[in-house]
DRENDO-1510 file (C-alpha; in Angstrom, 1 decimal, always signed):
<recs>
REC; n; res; u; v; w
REC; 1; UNK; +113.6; +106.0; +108.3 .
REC; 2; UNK; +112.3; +104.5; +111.5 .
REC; 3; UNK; +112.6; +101.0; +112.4 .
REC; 4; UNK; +111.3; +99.3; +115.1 .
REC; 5; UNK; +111.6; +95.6; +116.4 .
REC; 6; UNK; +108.3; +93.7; +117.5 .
REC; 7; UNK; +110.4; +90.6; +118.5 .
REC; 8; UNK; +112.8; +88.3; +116.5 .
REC; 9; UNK; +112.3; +89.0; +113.1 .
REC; 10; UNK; +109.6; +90.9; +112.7 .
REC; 11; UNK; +110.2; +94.4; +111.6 .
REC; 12; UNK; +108.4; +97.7; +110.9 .
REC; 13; UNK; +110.2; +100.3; +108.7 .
REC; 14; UNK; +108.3; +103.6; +108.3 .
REC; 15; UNK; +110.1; +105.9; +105.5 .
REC; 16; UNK; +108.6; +108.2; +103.2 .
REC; 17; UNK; +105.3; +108.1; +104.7 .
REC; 18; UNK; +105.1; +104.3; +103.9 .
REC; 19; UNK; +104.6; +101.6; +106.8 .
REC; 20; UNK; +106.0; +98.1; +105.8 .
REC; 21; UNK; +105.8; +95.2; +108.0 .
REC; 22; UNK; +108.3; +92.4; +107.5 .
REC; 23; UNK; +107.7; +89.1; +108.9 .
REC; 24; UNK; +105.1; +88.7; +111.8 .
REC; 25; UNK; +106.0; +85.9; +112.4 .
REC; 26; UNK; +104.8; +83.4; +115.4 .
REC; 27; UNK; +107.9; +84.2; +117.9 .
REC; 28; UNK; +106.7; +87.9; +118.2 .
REC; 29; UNK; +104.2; +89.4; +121.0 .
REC; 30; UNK; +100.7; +90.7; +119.6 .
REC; 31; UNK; +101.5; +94.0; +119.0 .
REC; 32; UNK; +102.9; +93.8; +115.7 .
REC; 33; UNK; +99.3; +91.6; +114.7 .
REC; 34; UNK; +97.2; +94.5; +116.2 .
REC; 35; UNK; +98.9; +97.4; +113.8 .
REC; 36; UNK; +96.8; +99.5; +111.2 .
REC; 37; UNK; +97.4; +101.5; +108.3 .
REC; 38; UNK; +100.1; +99.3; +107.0 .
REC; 39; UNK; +101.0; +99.9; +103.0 .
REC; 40; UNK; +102.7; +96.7; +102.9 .
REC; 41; UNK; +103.2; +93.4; +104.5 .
REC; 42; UNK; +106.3; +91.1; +103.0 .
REC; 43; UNK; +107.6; +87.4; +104.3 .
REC; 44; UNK; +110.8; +86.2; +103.5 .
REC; 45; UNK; +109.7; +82.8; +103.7 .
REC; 46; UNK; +107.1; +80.2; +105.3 .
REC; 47; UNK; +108.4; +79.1; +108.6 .
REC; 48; UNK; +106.3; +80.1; +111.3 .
REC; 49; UNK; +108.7; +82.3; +113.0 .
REC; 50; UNK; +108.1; +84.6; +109.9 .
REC; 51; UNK; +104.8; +84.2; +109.4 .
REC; 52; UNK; +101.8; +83.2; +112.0 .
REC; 53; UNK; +99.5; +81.6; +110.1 .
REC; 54; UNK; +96.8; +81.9; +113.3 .
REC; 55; UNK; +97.5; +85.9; +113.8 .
REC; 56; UNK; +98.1; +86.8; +110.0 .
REC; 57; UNK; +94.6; +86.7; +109.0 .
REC; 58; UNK; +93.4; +88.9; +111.6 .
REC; 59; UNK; +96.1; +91.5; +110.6 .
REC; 60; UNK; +95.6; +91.3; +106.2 .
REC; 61; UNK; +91.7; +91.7; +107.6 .
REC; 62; UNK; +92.9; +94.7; +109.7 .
REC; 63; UNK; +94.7; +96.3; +106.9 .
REC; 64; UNK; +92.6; +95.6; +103.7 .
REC; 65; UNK; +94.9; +98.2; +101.7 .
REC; 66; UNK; +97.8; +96.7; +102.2 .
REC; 67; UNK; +100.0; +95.5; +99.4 .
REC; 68; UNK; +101.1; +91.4; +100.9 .
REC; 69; UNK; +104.4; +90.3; +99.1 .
REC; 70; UNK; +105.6; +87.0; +99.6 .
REC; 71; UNK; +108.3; +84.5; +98.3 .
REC; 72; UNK; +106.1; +82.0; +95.5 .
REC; 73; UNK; +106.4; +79.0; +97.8 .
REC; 74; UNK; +104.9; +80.8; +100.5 .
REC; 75; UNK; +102.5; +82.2; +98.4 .
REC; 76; UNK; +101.0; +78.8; +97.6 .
REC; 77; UNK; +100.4; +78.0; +101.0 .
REC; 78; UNK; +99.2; +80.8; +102.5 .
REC; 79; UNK; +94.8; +80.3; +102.6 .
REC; 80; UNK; +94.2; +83.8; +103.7 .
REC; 81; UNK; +94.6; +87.3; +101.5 .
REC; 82; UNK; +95.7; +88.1; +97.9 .
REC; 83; UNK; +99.4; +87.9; +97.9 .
REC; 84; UNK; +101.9; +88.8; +95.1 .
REC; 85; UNK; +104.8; +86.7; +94.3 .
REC; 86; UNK; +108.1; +88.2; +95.5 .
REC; 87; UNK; +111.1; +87.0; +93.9 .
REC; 88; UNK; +115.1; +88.2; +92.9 .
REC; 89; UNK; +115.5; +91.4; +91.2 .
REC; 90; UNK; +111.5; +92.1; +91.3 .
REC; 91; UNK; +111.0; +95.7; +91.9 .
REC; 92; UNK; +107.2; +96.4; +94.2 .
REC; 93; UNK; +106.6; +100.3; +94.2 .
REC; 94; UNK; +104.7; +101.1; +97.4 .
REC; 95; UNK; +104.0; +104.8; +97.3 .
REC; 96; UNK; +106.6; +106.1; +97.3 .
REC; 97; UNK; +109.2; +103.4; +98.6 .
REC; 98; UNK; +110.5; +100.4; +96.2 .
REC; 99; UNK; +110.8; +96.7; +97.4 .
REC; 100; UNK; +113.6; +94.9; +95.9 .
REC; 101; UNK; +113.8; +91.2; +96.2 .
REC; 102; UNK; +116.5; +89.1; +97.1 .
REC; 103; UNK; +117.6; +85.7; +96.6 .
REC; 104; UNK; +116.1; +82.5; +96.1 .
REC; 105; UNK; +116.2; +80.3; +99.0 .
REC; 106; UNK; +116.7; +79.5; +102.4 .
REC; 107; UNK; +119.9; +78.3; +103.6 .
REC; 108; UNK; +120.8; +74.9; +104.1 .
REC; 109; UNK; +119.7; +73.4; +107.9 .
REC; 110; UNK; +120.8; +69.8; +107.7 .
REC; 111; UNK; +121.2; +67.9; +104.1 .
REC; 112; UNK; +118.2; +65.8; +105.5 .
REC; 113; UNK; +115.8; +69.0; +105.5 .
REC; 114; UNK; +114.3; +69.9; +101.9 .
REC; 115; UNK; +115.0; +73.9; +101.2 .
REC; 116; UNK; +112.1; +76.1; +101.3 .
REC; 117; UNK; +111.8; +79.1; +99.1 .
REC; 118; UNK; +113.4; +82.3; +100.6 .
REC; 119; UNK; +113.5; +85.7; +99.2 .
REC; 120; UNK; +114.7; +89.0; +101.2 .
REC; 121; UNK; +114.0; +92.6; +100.7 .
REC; 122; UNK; +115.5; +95.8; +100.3 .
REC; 123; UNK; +113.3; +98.5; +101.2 .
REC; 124; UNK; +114.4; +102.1; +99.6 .
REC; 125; UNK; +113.5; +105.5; +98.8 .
REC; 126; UNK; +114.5; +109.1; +97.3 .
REC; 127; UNK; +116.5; +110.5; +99.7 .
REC; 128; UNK; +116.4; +108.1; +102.3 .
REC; 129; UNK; +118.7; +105.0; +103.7 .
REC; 130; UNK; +118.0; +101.3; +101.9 .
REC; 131; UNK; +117.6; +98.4; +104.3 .
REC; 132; UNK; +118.3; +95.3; +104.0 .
REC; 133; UNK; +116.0; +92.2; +105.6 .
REC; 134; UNK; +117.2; +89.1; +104.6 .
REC; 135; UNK; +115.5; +86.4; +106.3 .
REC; 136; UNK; +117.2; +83.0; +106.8 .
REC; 137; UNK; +119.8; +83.1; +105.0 .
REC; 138; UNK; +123.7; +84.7; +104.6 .
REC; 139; UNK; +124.0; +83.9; +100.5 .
REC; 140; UNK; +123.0; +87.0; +99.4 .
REC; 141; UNK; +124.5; +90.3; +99.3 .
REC; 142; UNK; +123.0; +93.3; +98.0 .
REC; 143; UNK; +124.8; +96.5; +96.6 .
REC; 144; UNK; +123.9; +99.8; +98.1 .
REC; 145; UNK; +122.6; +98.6; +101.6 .
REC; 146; UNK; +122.7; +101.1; +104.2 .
REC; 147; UNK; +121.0; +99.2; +106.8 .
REC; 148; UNK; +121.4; +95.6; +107.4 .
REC; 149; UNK; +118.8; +93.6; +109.9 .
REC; 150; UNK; +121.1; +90.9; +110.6 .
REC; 151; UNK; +120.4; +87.2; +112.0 .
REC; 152; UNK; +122.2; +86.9; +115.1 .
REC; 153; UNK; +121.6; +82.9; +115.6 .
REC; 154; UNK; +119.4; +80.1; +113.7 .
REC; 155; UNK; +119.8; +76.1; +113.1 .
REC; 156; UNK; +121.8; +77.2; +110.1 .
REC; 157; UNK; +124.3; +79.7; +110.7 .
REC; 158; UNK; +127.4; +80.2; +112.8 .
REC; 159; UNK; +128.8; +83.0; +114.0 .
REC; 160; UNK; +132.2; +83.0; +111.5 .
REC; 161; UNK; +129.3; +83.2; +108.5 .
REC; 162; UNK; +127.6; +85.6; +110.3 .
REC; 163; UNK; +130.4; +88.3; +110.5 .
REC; 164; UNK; +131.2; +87.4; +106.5 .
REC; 165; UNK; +128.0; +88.2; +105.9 .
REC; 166; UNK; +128.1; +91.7; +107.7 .
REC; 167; UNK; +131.0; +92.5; +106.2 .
REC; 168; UNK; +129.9; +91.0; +102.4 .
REC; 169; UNK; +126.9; +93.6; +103.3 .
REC; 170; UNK; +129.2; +96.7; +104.1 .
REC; 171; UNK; +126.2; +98.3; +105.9 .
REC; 172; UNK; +127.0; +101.5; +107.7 .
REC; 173; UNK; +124.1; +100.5; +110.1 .
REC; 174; UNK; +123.5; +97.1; +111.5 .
REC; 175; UNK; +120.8; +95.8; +114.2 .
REC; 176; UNK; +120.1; +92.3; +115.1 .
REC; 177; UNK; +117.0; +90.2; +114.0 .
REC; 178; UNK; +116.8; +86.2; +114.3 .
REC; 179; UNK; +117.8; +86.0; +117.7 .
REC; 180; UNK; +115.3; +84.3; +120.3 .
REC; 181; UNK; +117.2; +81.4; +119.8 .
REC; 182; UNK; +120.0; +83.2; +122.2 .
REC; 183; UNK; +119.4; +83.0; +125.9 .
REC; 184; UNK; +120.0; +86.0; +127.5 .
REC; 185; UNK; +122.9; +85.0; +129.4 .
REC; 186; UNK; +124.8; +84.1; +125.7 .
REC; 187; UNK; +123.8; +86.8; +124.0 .
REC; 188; UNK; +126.7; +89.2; +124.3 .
REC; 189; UNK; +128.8; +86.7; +122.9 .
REC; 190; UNK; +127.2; +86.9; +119.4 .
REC; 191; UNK; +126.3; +90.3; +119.6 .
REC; 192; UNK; +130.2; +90.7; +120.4 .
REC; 193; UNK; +131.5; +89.1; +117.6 .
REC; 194; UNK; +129.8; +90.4; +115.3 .
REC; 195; UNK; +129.8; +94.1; +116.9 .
REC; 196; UNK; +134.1; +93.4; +117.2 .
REC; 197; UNK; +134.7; +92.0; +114.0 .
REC; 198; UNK; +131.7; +92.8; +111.0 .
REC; 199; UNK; +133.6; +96.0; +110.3 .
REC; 200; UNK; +130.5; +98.1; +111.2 .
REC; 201; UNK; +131.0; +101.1; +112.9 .
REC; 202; UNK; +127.5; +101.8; +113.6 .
REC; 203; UNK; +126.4; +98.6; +114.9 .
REC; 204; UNK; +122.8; +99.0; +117.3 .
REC; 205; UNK; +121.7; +96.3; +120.1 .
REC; 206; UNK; +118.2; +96.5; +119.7 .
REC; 207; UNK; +116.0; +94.7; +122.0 .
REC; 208; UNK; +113.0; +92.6; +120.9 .
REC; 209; UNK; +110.8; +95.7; +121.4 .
REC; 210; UNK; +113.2; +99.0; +120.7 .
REC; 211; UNK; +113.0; +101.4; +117.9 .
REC; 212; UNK; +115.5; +103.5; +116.2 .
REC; 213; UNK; +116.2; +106.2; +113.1 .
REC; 214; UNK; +118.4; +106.1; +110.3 .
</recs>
């Protein structure tokens, strides 16, 4: 499996000959808008730092093969492509690589805020490591997850539910995602805690552009 990050939390994972971009979102540079021969393009949820609704089009247009999976709020607001309704437990086979959903919604902000629709993914295949992309939010917990993309820092988390959440997880691979909201002078600190004390042995400081194997 390769991963690479294309800034905050967007992600493309490339296993078993399968390309699947998660969440180009509006935070990342245009690289991740200007990739080709993607089999699948999933977003957790609607907030625009998972999904740029002025690059998107351009990219579903770029890749007209490309299965688009998205959470059912998301996909009711979304004016562009032909996207199927992600949801808990709902299995997408994609060649040869299942997507899993996960959860429901997105955590809580502020009581004041009405909570969106939020629905992470597991990406998995025969003989290779399942990763885990959660998107905004620390309820959920998945069996089985080798690699976890973990928010570092967002308006709803701290960094006490951030390491429960690593260690809920029990990857035995963990990179961050979620985490232009850190300046750089801070950003040890999170990345410390959570390195320290998630219980991961293998735990990679990706930058918003660096790639890695699993």
């Amino acid at each position: 499996m390769q991963i690479t990050r294309f800034g905050h939390a967007t992600v493309l994972v490339e296993t078993a000959d399968t390309r699947i971009l998660i969440d180009p979102g509006a935070f990342s540079p245009d690289a991740p808008f200007e990739l080709e021969g993607l089999d699948a393009i999933v977003v957790t949820h609607q907030h625009l730092d998972h999904i740029d609704q002025n690059r998107a089009p351009a990219l579903v247009e770029r890749n007209p093969g490309a299965v688009l999976l998205c959470d059912p709020e998301t996909a009711g607001v979304l004016e562009f492509g032909d996207w199927r309704e992600n949801g808990d437990g709902v299995e997408t086979e994609v060649k040869g690589v299942t997507l899993r959903g996960v959860g429901a919604q997105h955590a809580v902000i502020t009581p004041e805020l009405p909570r969106v629709g939020n629905v992470g993914v597991t990406v998995s295949a025969d003989g290779e490591p399942t990763l885990f992309h959660p998107g905004d939010t620390y309820a959920y917990a998945p069996e089985g997850v080798d690699v976890l993309a973990v928010p570092l820092s967002a308006p709803w988390a701290k960094v006490s539910e951030t390491v429960d959440f690593v260690r809920r997880v029990s990857p035995a691979t963990l990179f961050p995602i979620h985490d232009l909201t850190i300046a750089e002078l801070a950003y040890g600190i999170y990345w410390g805690h959570v390195a320290n004390f998630g219980g991961v042995e293998d735990a990679r400081k990706l930058g918003q552009s660096d790639s890695t194997t699993a």
